[in-house]
VOBA-1610 file (N, C-alpha, C; in pm, whole numbers, padded with zeros to 5 digits, always signed):
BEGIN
Unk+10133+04326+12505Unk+10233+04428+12501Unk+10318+04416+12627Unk+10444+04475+12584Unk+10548+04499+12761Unk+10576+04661+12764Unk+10622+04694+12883Unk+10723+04834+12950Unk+10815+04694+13014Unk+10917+04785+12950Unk+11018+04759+13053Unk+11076+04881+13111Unk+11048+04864+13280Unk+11069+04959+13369Unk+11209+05035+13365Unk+11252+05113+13400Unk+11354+05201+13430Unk+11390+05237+13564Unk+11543+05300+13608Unk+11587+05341+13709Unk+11575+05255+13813Unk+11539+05293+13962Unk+11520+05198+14040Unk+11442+05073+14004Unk+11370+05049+13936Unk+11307+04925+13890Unk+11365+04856+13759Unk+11498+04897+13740Unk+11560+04810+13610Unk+11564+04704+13624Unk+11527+04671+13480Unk+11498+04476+13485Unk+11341+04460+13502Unk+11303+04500+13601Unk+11134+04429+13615Unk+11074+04515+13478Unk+10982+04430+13414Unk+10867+04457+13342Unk+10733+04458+13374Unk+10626+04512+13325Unk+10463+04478+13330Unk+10416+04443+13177Unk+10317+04369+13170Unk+10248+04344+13029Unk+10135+04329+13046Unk+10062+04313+12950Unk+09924+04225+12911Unk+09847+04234+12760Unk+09748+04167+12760Unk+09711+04138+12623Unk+09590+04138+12650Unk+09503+04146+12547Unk+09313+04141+12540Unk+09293+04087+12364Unk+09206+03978+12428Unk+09162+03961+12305Unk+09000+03958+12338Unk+08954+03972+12169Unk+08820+03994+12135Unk+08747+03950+12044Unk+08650+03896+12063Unk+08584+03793+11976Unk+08454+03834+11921Unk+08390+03859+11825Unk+08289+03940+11786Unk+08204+03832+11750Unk+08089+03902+11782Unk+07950+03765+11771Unk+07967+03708+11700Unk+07893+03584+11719Unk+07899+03421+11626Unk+07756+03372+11626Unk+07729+03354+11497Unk+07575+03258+11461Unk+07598+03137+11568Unk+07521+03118+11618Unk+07514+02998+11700Unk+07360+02902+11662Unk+07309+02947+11567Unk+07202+02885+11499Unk+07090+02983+11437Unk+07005+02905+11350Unk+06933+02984+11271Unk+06759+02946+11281Unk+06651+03019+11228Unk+06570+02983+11240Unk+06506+02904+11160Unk+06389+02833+11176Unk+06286+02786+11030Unk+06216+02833+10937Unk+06209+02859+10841Unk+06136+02933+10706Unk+06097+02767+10597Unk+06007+02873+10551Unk+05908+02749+10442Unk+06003+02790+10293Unk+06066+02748+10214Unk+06145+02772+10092Unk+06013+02771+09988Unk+06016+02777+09856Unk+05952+02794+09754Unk+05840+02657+09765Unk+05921+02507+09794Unk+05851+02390+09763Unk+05791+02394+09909Unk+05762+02485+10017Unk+05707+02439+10117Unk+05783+02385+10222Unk+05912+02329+10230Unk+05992+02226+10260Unk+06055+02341+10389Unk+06064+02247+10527Unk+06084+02393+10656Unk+06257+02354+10605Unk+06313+02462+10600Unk+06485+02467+10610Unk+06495+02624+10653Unk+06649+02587+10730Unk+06703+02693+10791Unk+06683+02840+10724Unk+06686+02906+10803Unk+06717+03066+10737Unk+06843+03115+10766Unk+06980+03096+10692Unk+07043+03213+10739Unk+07103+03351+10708Unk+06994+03377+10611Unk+06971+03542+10609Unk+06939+03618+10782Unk+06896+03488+10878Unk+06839+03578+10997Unk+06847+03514+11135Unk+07024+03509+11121Unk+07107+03419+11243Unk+07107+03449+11423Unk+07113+03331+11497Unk+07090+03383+11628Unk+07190+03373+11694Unk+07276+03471+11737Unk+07396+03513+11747Unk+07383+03492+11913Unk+07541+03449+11955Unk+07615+03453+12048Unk+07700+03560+12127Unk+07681+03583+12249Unk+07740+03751+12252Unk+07929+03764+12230Unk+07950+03862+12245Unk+08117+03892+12228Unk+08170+03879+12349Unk+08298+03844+12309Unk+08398+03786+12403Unk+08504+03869+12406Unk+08523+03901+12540Unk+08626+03978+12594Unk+08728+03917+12671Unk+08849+03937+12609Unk+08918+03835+12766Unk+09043+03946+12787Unk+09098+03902+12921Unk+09252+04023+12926Unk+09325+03940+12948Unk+09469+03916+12994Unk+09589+03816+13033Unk+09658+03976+13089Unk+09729+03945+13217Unk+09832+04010+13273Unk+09955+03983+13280Unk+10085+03975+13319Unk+10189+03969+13338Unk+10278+04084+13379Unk+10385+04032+13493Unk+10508+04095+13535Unk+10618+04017+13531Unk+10714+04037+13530Unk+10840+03973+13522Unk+10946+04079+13602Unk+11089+03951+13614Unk+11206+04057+13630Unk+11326+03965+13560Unk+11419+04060+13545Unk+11553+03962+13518Unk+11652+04047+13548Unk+11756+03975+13516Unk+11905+04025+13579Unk+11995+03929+13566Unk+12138+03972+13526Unk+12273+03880+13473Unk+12320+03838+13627Unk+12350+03720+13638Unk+12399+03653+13770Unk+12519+03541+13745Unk+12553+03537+13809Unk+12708+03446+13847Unk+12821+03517+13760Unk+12830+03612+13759Unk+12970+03721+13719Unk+12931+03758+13577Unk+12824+03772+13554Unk+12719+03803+13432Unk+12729+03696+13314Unk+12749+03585+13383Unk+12769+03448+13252Unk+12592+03412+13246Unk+12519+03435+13356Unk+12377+03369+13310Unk+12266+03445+13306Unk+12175+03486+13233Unk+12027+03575+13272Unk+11928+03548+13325Unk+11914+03576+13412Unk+11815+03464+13526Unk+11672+03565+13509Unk+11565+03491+13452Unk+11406+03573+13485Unk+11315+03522+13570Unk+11254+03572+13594Unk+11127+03539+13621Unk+10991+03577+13625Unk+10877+03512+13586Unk+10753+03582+13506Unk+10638+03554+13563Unk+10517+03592+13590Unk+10397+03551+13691Unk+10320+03600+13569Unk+10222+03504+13515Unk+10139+03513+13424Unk+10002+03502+13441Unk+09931+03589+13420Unk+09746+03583+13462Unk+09618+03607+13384Unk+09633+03447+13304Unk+09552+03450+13168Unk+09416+03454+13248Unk+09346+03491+13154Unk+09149+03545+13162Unk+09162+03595+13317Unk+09250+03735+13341Unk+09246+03782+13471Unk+09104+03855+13524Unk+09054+03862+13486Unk+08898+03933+13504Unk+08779+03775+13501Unk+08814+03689+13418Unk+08703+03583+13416Unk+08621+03543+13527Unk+08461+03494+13504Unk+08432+03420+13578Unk+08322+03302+13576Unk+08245+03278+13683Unk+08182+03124+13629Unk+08079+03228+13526Unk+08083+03206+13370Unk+08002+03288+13270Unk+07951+03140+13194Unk+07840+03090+13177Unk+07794+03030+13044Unk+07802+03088+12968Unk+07860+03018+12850Unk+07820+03118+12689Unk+07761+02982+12559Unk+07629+03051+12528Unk+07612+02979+12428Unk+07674+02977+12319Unk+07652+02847+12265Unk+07755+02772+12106Unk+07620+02743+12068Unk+07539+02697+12129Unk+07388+02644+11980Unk+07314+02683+12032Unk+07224+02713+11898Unk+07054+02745+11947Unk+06967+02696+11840Unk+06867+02655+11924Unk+06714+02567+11873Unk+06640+02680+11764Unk+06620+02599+11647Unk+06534+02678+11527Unk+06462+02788+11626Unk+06436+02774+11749Unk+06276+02841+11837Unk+06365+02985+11864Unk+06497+02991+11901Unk+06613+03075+11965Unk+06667+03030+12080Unk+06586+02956+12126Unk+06626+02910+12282Unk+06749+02848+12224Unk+06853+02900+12389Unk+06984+02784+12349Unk+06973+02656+12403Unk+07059+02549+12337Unk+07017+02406+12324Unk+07132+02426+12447Unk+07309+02465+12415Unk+07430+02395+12449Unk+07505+02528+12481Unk+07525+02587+12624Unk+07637+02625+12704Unk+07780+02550+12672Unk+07862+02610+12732Unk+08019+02579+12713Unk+08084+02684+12867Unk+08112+02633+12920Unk+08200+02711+13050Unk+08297+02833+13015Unk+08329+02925+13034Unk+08443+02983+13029Unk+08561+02934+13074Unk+08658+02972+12990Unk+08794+02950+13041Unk+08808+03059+13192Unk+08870+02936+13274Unk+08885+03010+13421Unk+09040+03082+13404Unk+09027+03167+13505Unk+09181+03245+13558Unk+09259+03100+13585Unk+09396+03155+13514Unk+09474+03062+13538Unk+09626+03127+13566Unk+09671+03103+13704Unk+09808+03135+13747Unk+09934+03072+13652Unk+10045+03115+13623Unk+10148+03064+13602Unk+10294+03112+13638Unk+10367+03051+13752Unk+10500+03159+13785Unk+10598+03023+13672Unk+10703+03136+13617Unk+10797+03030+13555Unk+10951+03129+13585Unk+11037+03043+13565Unk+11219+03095+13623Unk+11235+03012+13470Unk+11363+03152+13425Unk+11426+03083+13346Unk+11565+03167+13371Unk+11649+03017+13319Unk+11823+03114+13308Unk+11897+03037+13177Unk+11924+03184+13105Unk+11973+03170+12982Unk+12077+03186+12989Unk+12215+03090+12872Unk+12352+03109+12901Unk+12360+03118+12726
//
């Protein structure tokens, strides 16, 4: 989402966004089927926890060189809360997890743009 500011702060904006990821089977256990034979169960999955992430942003802009160009500029701050987090993706018939995956780290971005 954005505000775009008012009065003394015309032109600058604030934003941000959150996304959310709701548990994920990351593997299942062993059960004996009718013929005896061990195969998965997934009536009774071993889930991965939920994922929360936020992104920030501010910006400003304003018409420059006798109002022929719109000049911005934006400071962007994806997974602003993140940190070093393992999160499991697989797990062993037993539950134990087999395979971590890193989180996505905070990542800066300033960008200028001028539109004609």
């Amino acid at each position: 989402t954005r505000y775009n500011l008012s009065g003394r702060f015309k032109g600058a904006w604030v934003g941000g966004a959150l996304r959310w990821q709701d548990k994920v089977a990351i593997g299942f256990p062993l059960t004996n089927d009718a013929l005896g034979n061990r195969v998965s169960d997934p009536k009774h999955p071993f889930y991965g926890p939920t994922e929360t992430n936020a992104d920030l942003s501010i910006g400003y802009e304003r018409n420059i060189y006798k109002d022929r160009f719109m000049w911005s500029i934006q400071l962007n701050v994806r997974n602003a809360f993140s940190g070093d987090v393992l999160i499991p993706v697989r797990a062993q018939p037993t539950g134990e997890v087999a395979v971590y995956r890193i989180a996505e780290s905070r990542r800066w971005v300033l960008s200028n743009k001028i539109s004609f």
